[in-house]
PAVEX-143641 format. One record per residue (C-alpha): residue number from 1; residue in one letter; x, y, z. Coordinates in nm, 3 decimals. Layout:
N
num/residuo/X/Y/Z
NUM/A/X/Y/Z
...
***
This chain:
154
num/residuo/X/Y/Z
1/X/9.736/15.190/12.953
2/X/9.377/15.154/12.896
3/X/9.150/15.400/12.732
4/X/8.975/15.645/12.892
5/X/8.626/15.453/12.777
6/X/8.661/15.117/12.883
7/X/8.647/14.856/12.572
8/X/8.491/14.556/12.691
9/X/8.725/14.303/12.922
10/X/8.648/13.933/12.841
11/X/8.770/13.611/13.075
12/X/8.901/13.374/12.864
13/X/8.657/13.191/12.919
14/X/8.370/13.434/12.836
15/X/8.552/13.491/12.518
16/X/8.540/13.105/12.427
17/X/8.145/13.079/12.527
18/X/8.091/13.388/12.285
19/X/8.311/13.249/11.987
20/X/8.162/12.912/12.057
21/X/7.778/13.098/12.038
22/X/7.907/13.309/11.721
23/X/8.019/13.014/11.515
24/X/7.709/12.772/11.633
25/X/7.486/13.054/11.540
26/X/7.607/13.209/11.217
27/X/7.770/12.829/11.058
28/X/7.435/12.622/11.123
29/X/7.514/12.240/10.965
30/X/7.771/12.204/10.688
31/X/7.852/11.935/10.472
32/X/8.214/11.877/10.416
33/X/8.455/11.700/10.216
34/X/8.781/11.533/10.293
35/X/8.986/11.264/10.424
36/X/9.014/11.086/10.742
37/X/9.338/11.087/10.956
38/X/9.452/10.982/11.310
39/X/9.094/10.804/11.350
40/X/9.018/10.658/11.707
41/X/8.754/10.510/11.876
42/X/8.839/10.514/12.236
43/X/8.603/10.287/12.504
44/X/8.341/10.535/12.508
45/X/8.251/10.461/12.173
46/X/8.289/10.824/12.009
47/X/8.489/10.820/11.737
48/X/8.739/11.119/11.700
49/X/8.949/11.220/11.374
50/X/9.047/11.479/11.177
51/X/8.924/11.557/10.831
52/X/9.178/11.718/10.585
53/X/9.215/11.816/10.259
54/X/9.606/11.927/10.086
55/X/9.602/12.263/10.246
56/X/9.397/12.205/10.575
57/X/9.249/12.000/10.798
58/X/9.047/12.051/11.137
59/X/8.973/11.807/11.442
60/X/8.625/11.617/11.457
61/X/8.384/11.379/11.685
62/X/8.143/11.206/11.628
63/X/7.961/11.058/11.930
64/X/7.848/10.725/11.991
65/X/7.458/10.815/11.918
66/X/7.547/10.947/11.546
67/X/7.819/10.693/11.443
68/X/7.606/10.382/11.517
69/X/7.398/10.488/11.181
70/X/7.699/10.506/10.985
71/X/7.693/10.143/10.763
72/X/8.064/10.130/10.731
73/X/8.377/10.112/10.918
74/X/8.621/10.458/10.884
75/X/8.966/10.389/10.800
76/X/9.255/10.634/10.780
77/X/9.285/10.747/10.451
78/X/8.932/10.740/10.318
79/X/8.713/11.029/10.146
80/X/8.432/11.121/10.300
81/X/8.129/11.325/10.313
82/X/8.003/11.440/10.654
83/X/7.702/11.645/10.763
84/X/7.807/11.816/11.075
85/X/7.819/12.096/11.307
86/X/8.116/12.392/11.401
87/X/8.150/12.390/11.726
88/X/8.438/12.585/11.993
89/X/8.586/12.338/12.234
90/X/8.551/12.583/12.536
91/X/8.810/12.450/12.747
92/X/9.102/12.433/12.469
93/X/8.993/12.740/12.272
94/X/8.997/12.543/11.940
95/X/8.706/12.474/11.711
96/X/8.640/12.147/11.584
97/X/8.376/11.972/11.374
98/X/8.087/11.753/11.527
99/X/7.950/11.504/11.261
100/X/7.609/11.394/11.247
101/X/7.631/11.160/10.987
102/X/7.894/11.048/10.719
103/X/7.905/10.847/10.387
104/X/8.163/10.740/10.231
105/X/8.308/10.941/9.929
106/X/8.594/10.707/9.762
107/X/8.977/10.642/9.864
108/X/9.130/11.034/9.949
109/X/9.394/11.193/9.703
110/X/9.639/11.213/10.014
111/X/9.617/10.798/10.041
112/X/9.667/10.759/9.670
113/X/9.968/10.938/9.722
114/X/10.111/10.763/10.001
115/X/10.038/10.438/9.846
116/X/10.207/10.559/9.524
117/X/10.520/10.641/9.756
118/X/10.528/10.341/9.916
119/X/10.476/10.122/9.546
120/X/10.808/10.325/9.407
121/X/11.011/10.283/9.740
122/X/10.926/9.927/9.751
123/X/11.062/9.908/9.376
124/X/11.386/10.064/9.481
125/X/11.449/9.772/9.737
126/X/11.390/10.033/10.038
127/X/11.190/9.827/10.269
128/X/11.429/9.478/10.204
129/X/11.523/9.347/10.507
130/X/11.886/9.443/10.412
131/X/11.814/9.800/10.551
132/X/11.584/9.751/10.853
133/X/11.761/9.803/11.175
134/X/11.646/9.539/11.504
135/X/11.539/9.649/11.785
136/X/11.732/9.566/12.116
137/X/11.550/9.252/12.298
138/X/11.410/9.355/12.534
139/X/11.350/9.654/12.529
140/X/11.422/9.854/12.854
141/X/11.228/10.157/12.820
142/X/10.911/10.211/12.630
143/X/10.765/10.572/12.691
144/X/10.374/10.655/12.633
145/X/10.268/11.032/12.656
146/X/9.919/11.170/12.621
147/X/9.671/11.404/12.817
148/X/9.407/11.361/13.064
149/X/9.042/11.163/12.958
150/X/9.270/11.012/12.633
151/X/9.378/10.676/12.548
152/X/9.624/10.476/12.463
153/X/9.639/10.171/12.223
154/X/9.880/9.898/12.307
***
C-alpha cells in the first residue's frame, strides 16, 4: 500500500536516464587501471572488453573514432591504463566504461598467473596427447548463442 504522500514513481526507464545523468555528472573522466579480457572488435570497428582487476571488473567500449589513436594492438591479458568515461547503458540498466584513450601498462598479474598454471600443468604431462579426447568427425551439431546487434567469430 502506498503512502499517503506519494514518493516519486519512476519508469524504468526514467530511472536509467537519471542514474545514467547522476554518474556522467558527478564521475567526470577517470583514469583506470587493469587488465583486458573477452576483447572484440566486431565489423563496426568499436572495440568492446572488459577491464578487471582480482576482485572486479566492469564492461567497456571504445568506439572506432578513439581506438584508431591507440599505437598498439589490445590483447587479452594485458595491463592497461585508460582515460575514460562512466556511463549507464540505458537499455540494459548496467554501467559500463567508455575509453577515450589507452596505453599500455605491462603484462596483467591475472595473465602471469595463468601462464604460470599452464608452465606447471605442462610439466606434469597434462596437455600430452595421451589425455586429449577427439572429437567425433564430423561433427553433427555445432550450437552458437548470442544476442541481437552481436557477433560471432567463426
Amino acid at each position: 500500500m502506498l503512502p499517503s504522500q506519494s514518493p516519486a514513481i519512476f519508469t524504468v526507464s526514467r530511472l536509467n536516464q537519471t542514474v545514467r545523468l547522476l554518474l556522467e555528472h558527478e564521475m567526470g573522466q577517470v583514469w583506470i587501471s587493469g587488465e583486458i579480457s573477452n576483447f572484440t572488435q566486431p565489423a563496426s570497428g568499436h572495440w568492446y572488453f572488459t577491464l578487471k582487476d582480482d576482485t572486479a571488473q566492469v564492461r567497456c567500449a571504445m568506439f572506432r573514432n578513439s581506438n584508431r589513436r591507440v599505437t598498439f594492438r589490445p590483447q587479452h591479458g594485458q595491463q592497461v591504463l585508460v582515460r575514460a568515461n562512466i556511463t549507464l547503458y540505458e537499455p540494459r540498466g548496467d554501467y559500463q566504461i567508455i575509453v577515450e584513450s589507452m596505453q599500455p601498462a605491462g603484462e596483467g598479474l591475472l595473465q602471469q598467473k595463468y601462464e604460470q598454471l599452464k608452465a606447471k600443468l605442462q610439466t606434469e604431462g597434462l596437455f600430452d596427447l595421451q589425455y586429449k579426447k577427439s572429437l567425433p568427425s564430423p561433427a553433427h551439431c555445432v550450437g552458437v548463442i548470442t544476442s541481437k546487434n552481436r557477433c560471432c567469430a567463426t
